[in-house]
Structure formats: structure tokens, C-alpha cells
N, C-alpha and C positions, 0 to 999 in steps of 0.2 A: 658219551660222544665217541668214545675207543669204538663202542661196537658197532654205533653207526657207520662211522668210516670205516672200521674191516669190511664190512658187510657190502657198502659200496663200492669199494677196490674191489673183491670179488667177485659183484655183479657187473661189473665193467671188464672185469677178464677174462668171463665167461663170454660178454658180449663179443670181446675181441678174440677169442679162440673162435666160436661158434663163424665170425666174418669171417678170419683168415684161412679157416679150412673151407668152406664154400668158395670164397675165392680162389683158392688153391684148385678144386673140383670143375670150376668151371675155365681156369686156364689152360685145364688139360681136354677139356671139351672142346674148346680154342683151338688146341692146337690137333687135336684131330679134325676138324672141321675145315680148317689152313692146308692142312694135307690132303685132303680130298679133295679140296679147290684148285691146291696145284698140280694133281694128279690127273685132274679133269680137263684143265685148261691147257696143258703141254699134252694131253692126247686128241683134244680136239686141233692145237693148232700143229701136230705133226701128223694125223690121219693123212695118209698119201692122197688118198680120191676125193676128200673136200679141200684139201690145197689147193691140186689139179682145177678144180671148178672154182674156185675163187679167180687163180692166176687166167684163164682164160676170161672168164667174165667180166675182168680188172674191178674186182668187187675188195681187192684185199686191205680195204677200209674197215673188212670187219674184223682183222685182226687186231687195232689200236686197242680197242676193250679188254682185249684177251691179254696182251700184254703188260696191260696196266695190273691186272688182276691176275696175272702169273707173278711177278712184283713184289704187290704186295701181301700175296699168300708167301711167298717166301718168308719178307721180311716180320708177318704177324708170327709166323711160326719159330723163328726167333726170339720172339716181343714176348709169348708166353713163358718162356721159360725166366725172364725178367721179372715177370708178373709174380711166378713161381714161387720165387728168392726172395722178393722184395715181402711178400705177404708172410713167409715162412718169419725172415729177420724180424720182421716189424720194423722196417728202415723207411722211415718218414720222405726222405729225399729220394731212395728208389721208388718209391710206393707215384711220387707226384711224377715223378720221370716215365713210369710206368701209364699214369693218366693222360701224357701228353700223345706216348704212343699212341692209345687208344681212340685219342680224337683226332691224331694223323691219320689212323686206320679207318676211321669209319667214311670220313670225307676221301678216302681214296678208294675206298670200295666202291661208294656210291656214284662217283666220279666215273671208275671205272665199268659199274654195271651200267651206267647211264648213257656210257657212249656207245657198251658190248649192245645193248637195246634199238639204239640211235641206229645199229647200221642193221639189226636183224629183225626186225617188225614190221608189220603193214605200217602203210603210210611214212616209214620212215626215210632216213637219208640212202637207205640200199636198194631200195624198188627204183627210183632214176636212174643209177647205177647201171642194175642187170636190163632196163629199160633200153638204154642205148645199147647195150652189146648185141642184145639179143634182134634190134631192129636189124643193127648190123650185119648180123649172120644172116638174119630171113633177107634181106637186099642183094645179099651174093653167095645165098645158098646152091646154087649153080657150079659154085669153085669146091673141090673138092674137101678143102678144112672147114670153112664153113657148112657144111652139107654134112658133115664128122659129129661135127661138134653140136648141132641143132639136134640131127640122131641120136646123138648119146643122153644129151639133156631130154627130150623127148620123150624116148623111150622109159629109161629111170624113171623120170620124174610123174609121167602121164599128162601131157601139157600139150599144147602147139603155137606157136608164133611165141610175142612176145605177149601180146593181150589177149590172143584168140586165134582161128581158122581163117578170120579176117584179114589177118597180116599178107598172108598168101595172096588169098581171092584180092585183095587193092591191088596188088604189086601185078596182077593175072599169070599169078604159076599155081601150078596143081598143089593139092595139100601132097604132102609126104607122107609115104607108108607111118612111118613113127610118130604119126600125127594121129593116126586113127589105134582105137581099142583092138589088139589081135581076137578078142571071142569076138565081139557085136559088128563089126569092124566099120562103127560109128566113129567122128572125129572129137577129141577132147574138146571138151569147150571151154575149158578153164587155160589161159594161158601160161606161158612160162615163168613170167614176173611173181603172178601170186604165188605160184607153187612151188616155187626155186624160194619165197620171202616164207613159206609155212613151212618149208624144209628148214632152211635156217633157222626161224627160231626157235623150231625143236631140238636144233643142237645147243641152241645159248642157253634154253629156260632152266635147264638143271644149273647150267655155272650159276646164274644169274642168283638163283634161290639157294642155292649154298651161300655168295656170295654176301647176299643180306642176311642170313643168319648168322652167319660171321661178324657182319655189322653190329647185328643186336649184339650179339657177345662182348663188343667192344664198348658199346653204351652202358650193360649192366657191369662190367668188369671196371669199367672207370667210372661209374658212380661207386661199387664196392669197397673200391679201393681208396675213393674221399673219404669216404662213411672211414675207413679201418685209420685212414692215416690221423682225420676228425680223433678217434680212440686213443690211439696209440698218443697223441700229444694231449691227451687228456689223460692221459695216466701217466705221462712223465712229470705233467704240470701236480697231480697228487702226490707222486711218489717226493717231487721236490719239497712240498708243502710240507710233507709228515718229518722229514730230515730238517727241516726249520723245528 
């Protein structure tokens, strides 16, 4: 019976070494992953010229996302080094403290990549948005800031009106130079809305996907971290039993 219990206590301590150092491996994949998401997300929301076009388009509903998700890349990139400690100790009560962060992180990720989405995707809450500005501008593109500001978006973008060339022709004013292509010097026919909405979520879809990969980290690192704390109180419950 001696050998069978040695035998068991050290296949359970190898199980708990083999947990606590992949845990360990993966809180450091964590927290580089947390750092690129906050690196990513404080460059997209202080890039000067998608500021500029948000603050004019009164679109900057799509920074609530980015916020949430600057946040809480901070604060995971904290949370791993807990995770770090906790797996190294074998500390039962960091280890469950560690799990809680985990599933505060994952529900704020998703939180926050769901709302970064909400405001930069087709069909979503940001096409009304640039919808109304943009009629705006075409309605008093006559006055010199709006007539600036429809050129700029135009031009960049390859767009016209807010839907189309239509916007124009209803209102009966000429298309604008920066409505037509400078080679063909055909008129865009895609308007500003979609192309200003396929601009944007070409800047969110990297946070976005970092963002849920960070998620997953969170889900595998607090189940790893049951699993190890599961061990660790299964080997104190042994170690009691043999000192009986």
C-alpha cells in the first residue's frame, strides 16, 4: 500500500507541475496579447486624421468600444502577473481569485468588442450616424465647410453623397469634381456611408480579433487554473492523510 501511495503522490505532482508551468506559458502569452490590444487601441484612438473624421461626422460613438477595450487590456495585463504567482505558489485562494478575474475579463472583452462592432459594421448603429451628417453636408454643400469637408471625405474615400450621385441630382446641384474618378472621370457610385462603414471596420477588425483571442486566453486560463487549484487541494487532502 506504501508503494501505491508514493506512486500516486508522484503522479499527481507531476500532473501539477506539468498544469502550473503551461499555465504559467500561457499567462505570459496573455500578457503579450493585452499589450498589443493596448497598443493597438490608444493608436487607433489617438491617430489625428480618424479623430478629425469621427469629430466631424459626430460618429465618436465608435470610440465607447475602444475604451472599454483600452481598460481592460490594461487591467488583464496586470491580472497575468497574478495568474503568474498564483500558479508558481500553488496558492489555492490566489489561484480562485485569479479565475474570477478571468471571467470578469472575458465578459468585458466581449462587452467591449460587441459594442467596438455595434458602432463599425454594415447595418450597424454607425451607418444612421455618418447617414445624417453626411445628408447634411450634401444639403449645404454650397457653404464653404461643408463643401471642405464632403471634398475631403470624397476624395480619400472614393465615394459621393451620402448613398450615391443621387443625393446631388434630388437636391438639383451638379455632382462635385471629387465625386468623379480623376483617370475615367466617371462618378463613384458607391456612396459615402458604405465606404466611410468598410473603412472603419478595417481599423476595428484587428483590435477586435486580438481582442477575442485574449478572450479565449481567459476561458483556457481559468479552467487551468480550476483544474490546478482541483490538484493542489487534492494533494494537501493526501499529504494530511499520510501525517494521520
Amino acid at each position: 500500500m506504501g508503494i501505491g501511495y508514493g506512486t500516486a503522490d508522484e503522479e499527481l505532482e507531476k500532473q501539477i507541475g506539468c498544469v502550473k508551468y503551461t499555465l504559467f506559458c500561457f499567462n505570459i502569452v496573455a500578457w503579450m496579447i493585452s499589450t498589443a490590444l493596448f497598443a493597438l487601441s490608444v493608436w487607433l484612438r489617438a491617430e489625428p486624421g480618424f479623430n478629425d473624421w469621427l469629430r466631424i461626422l459626430e460618429a465618436q460613438s465608435f470610440y465607447i468600444g475602444v475604451y472599454i477595450l483600452i481598460g481592460i487590456s490594461i487591467i488583464m495585463m496586470a491580472v497575468t502577473f497574478l495568474g503568474c504567482l498564483s500558479a508558481l505558489m500553488e496558492n489555492t485562494l490566489a489561484l480562485f481569485v485569479f479565475i474570477g478575474t478571468q471571467v470578469f475579463g472575458f465578459v468585458a472583452i466581449v462587452a467591449g468588442s460587441a459594442i467596438l462592432l455595434q458602432y463599425s459594421t454594415m447595418n450597424s448603429s454607425l451607418q444612421p450616424l455618418l447617414n445624417v451628417s453626411l445628408r447634411r453636408f450634401v444639403s449645404t454643400s454650397e457653404y464653404t465647410y461643408s463643401n471642405a469637408v464632403l471634398t475631403m471625405i470624397q476624395e480619400n474615400i472614393g465615394c459621393c453623397g451620402a448613398s450615391g450621385p443621387w443625393d446631388y441630382l434630388d437636391l438639383h446641384q451638379p455632382l462635385p469634381s471629387s465625386c468623379r474618378d480623376t483617370v475615367s472621370g466617371n462618378a463613384f457610385f458607391n456612396g459615402c456611408v458604405d465606404e466611410l462603414t468598410w473603412f472603419f471596420e478595417g481599423k476595428s477588425s484587428w483590435i477586435v480579433a486580438l481582442a477575442m483571442t485574449l478572450g479565449l486566453l481567459n476561458v483556457i486560463c481559468g479552467v487551468m487554473s480550476f483544474v490546478l487549484a482541483q490538484a493542489v487541494k487534492k494533494e494537501e487532502e493526501q499529504a494530511s492523510n499520510y501525517r494521520r
